[in-house]
N, C-alpha and C positions, 0 to 999 in steps of 0.2 A: 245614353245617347238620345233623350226625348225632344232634342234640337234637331235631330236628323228627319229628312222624309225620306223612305224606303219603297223599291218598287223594283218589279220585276217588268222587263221589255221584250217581245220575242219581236223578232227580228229576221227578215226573210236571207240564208241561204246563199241565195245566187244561183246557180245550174243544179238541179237534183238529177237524178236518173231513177229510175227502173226496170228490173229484168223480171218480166212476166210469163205468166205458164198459158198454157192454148186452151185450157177449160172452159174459162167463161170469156171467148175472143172481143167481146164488147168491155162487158164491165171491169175486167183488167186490165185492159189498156186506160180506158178513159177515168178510172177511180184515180190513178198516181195523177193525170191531167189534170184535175179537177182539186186535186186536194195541191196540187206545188200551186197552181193559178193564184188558188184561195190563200195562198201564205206568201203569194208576193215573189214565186222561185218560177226560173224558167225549166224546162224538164226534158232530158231525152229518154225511151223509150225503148228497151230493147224488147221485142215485143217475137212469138215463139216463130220458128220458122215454118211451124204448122199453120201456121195463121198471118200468114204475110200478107193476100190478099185484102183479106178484112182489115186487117192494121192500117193498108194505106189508105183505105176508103174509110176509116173512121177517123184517123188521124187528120184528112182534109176537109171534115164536116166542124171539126174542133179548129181549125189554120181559119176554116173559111169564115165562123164564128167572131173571132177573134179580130178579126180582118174588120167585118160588120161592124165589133164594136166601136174600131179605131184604134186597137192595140197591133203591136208587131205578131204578124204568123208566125214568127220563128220565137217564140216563146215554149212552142210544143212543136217536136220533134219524134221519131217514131223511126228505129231501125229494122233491118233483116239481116243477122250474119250468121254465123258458123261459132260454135261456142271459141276456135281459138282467136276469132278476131273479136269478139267481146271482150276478151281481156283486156283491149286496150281502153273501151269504155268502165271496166269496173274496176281500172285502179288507175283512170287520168287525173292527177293534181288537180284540174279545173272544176271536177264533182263534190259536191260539197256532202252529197246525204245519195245513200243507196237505197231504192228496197227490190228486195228480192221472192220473187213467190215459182215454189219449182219442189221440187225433189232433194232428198239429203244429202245424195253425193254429190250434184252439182254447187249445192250450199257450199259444201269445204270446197271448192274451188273459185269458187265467187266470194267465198269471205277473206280466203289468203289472198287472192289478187286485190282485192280494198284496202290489204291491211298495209300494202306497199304504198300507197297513200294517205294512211289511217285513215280512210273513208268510214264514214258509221254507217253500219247497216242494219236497218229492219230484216230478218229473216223471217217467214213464214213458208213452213213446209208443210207433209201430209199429216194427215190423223188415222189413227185408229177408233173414231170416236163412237164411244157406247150409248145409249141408248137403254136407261135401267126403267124397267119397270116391277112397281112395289104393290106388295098384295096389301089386302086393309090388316091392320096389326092386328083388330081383334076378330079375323077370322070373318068377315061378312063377306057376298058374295059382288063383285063392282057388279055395276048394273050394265047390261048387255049394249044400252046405246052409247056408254064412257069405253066399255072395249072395242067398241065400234071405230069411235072418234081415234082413239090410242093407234088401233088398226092402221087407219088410213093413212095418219099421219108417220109411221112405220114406211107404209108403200112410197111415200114422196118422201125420205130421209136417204132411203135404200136404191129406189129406179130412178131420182130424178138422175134427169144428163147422162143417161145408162149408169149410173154411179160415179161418173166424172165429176165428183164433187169433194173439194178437201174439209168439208163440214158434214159431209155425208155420213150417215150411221153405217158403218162399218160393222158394230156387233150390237145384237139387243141380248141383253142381261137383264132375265124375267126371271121372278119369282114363282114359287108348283103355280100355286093358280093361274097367274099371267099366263106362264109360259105353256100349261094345256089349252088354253079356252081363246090365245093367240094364234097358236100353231092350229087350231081348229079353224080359225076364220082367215089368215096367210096362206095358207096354202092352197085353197080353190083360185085365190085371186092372182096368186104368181102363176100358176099353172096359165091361165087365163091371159095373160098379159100378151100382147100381140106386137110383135116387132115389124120394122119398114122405115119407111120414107116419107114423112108427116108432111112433106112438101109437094107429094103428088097422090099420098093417099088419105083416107080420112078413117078416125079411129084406131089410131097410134099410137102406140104405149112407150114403146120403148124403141129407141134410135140406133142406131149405130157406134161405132166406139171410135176415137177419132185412127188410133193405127189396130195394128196386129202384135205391137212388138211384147205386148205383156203374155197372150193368149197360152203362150207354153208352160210360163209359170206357175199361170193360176187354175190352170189345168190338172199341173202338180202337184199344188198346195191342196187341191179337194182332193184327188186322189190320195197324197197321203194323210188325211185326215178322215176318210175314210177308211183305211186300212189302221186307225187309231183308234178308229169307233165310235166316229159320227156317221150320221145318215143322211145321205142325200134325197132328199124328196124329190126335187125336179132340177134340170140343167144339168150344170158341172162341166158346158163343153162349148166349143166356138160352135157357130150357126152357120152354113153356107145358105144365103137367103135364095131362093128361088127365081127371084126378080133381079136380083142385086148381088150377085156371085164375086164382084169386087170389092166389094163394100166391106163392113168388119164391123160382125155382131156376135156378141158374144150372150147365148141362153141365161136368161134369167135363171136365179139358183137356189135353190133353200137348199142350207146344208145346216142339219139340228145335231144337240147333242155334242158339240165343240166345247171340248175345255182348253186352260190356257197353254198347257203342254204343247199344243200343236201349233206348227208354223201359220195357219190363216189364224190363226185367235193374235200373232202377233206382228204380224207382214201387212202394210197397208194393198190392199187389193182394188181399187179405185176402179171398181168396176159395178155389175148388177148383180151381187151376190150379197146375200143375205145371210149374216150369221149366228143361231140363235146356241146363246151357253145359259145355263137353268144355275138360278142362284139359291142358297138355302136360307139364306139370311139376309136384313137388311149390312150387317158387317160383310158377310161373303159379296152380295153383290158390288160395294165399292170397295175390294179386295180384286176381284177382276177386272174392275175399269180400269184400279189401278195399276193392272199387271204388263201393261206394254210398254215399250220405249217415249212411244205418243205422248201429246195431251193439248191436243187443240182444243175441241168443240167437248159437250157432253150434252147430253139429257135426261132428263129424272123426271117419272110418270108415277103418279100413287093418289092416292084418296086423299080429300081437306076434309071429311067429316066428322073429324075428331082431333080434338089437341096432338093426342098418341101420332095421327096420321099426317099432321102437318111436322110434328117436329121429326120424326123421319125423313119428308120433305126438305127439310132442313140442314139435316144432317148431311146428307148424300149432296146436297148444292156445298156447302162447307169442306166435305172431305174429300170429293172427288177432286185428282190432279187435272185441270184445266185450266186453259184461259180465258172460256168460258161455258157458260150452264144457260139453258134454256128448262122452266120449271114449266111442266106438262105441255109441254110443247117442243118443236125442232125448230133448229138454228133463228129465234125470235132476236135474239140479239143483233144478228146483222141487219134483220129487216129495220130494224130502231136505229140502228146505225152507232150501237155500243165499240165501244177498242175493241178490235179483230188482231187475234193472235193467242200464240199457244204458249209453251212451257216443252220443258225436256226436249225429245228431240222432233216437236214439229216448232220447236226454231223461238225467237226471242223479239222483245220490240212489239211496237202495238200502232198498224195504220187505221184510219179512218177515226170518228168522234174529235171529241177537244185535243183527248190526248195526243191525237196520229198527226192532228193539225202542228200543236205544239212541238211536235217531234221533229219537222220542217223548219224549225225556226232555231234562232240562235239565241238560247235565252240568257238575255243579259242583268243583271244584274247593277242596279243605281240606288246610289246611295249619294241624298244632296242636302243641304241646310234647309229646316224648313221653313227660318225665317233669315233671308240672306242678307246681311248686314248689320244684321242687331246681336247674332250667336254664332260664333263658328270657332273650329276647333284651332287652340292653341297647344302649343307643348310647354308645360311647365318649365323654370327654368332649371332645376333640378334634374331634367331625365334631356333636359336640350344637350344635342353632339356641341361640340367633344363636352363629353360625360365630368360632372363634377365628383368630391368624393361622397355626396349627400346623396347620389343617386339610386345608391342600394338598400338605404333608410326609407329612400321616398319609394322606393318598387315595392318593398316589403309593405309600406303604407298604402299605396292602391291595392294590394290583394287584399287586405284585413279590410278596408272600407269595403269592399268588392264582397268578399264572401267569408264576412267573420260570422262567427257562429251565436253570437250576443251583439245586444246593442252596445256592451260597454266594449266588446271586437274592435265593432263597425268605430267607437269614438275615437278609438288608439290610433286606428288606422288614419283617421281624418287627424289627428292629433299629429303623428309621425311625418305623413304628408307635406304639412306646414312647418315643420321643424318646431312645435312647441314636448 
């Protein structure tokens, strides 16, 4: 076919939608915006009803934009309902592309309502995302300001958004060494952590949680992981704030000594709790990353000072089940703006980057002459309807030119072809 020119076309959509969760009430609303805009789709918004307010006052900063440039406001659109009148948004014929960012059981109710329209949808749910740190293979000791660095970046994996983060470290899986010479320098600093109101007070660590409705769960999950024989150093329990007795905070937590047997090593907890499981090996530790239903986000921490120490490094980015890996560092991938999204059960499909772009589009598929009027395709007259009786000499003759296995094949075939 070296007459042909081939080419691939994406192609915008039409109406996209989105059902978003109340975590980040800015950038989940306005990411689906920005990405249907950029591929040419107009977009409605189902946006959480914890976050109604903010949704319409960002949604008319996006209208008013829009407005500015000369395009139609109604391009982006932005709801508030009740999950059973969503249905009628996530499975109306006029949607052409879904995404969904939320929790696993509303998933299976947002993905069968789509499927009444076979709408396709991007799912993205929680993680249980670990957080591995690897000692040096041959035993040296990391140097106090690399633990330091590991540390810190820990505390903002764990407390950012009270832990209202679905890339949030959930578990660190530290090796003897990490995991002594960590838990030495975590635990002054959670203890330490100071909760409130960053909007009327200053030196503010940790915020409020957006409801109460998790607070007895996870209440239960330390408790009986305690009675399994972890150790809770600090928290483990909701806060009534002194200032703010309405409000809903829940005590920062280290709870050490968690293996995977127990319900927090496997239940995503999307709160400020911190949980550290002690690995013996580079194989044990991504044997426990591996052990949850999850697999959004991951992170792997260890030494480059040696061949030995990078290709560890390598391995655990290789074998760990995710969607994606940040190497000594947390969630770098999103700040770069890589495909966001997981595997198993934090869901499927991949927003944001090329591919999330491409995802929005309808890619087509062209195939044209690439010299139009000098070469184009005819049908022999041997395979032309209605069918002669040469036609089955000549079919046998285009496979053997096609994929004979000798050149003297390929002649027979041309040979048969032509009728000689």
């Amino acid at each position: 076919m070296f007459y042909k020119s081939n080419m691939v076309q994406y192609e915008p959509l039409g109406v996209v939608a989105a059902c978003v969760s109340w975590n980040y009430p800015f950038h989940n609303l306005i990411g689906p915006m920005i990405s249907s805009l950029f591929t040419g789709n107009a977009i409605i918004v189902k946006n959480s009803e914890n976050t109604a307010w903010s949704s319409i006052f960002f949604t008319n900063l996006v209208r008013g934009a829009l407005t500015a440039c000369g395009h139609s406001p109604n391009l982006v659109n932005s709801v508030t309902c009740w999950p059973n009148t969503a249905n009628h948004l996530t499975s109306h014929p006029g949607v052409s592309h879904l995404t969904f960012i939320g929790s696993r059981p509303v998933a299976h109710a947002v993905c069968a309502s789509a499927a009444k329209a076979l709408i396709p949808v991007v799912v993205e749910l929680g993680g249980k995302d670990a957080s591995i740190i690897l000692d040096d293979p041959h035993g040296k000791t990391i140097g106090k300001s690399e633990m330091n660095r590991v540390a810190s970046i820990i505390m903002r994996g764990v407390f950012q958004s009270a832990g209202q983060n679905c890339v949030g470290t959930e578990r660190v899986i530290a090796m003897p060494q990490a995991y002594d010479r960590l838990l030495e320098m975590l635990t002054p600093r959670i203890r330490s952590l100071r909760q409130g109101n960053d909007l009327t007070e200053d030196d503010i660590d940790v915020g409020a949680m957006v409801s109460a409705a998790s607070f007895d769960r996870l209440e239960i999950l330390i408790q009986d992981a305690v009675r399994q024989g972890a150790r809770l150093l600090h928290g483990g329990k909701r806060l009534t704030h002194p200032k703010y007795s309405k409000a809903h905070y829940f005590t920062p937590t280290l709870l050490v000594d968690v293996t995977p047997d127990m319900n927090i090593a496997q239940e995503e907890c999307f709160a400020p709790i911190c949980v550290f499981m002690r690995s013996t090996s580079v194989d044990n530790a991504i044997a426990l990353a591996n052990s949850t239903p999850y697999a959004l986000g991951s992170s792997v921490f260890g030494p480059t000072s040696s061949a030995t120490a990078r290709d560890n490094l390598r391995r655990v980015t290789r074998e760990v089940v995710s969607g994606m890996v940040a190497v000594n560092d947390f969630a770098a991938y999103y700040a770069v703006q890589l495909p966001f999204g997981g595997v198993k059960g934090s869901g499927y499909g991949r927003f944001a980057a090329a591919e999330g772009l491409r995802g929005l589009c309808n890619l087509k598929a062209v195939c044209q002459d690439r010299w139009p009027g000098l070469i184009s395709t005819a049908i022999p007259a041997g395979l032309d309807y209605p069918m002669r009786k040469s036609a089955w000499e000549m079919g046998k003759g285009v496979v053997e030119m096609g994929y004979g296995e000798s050149l003297g094949r390929r002649v027979k075939g041309v040979r048969r072809m032509i009728g000689i």
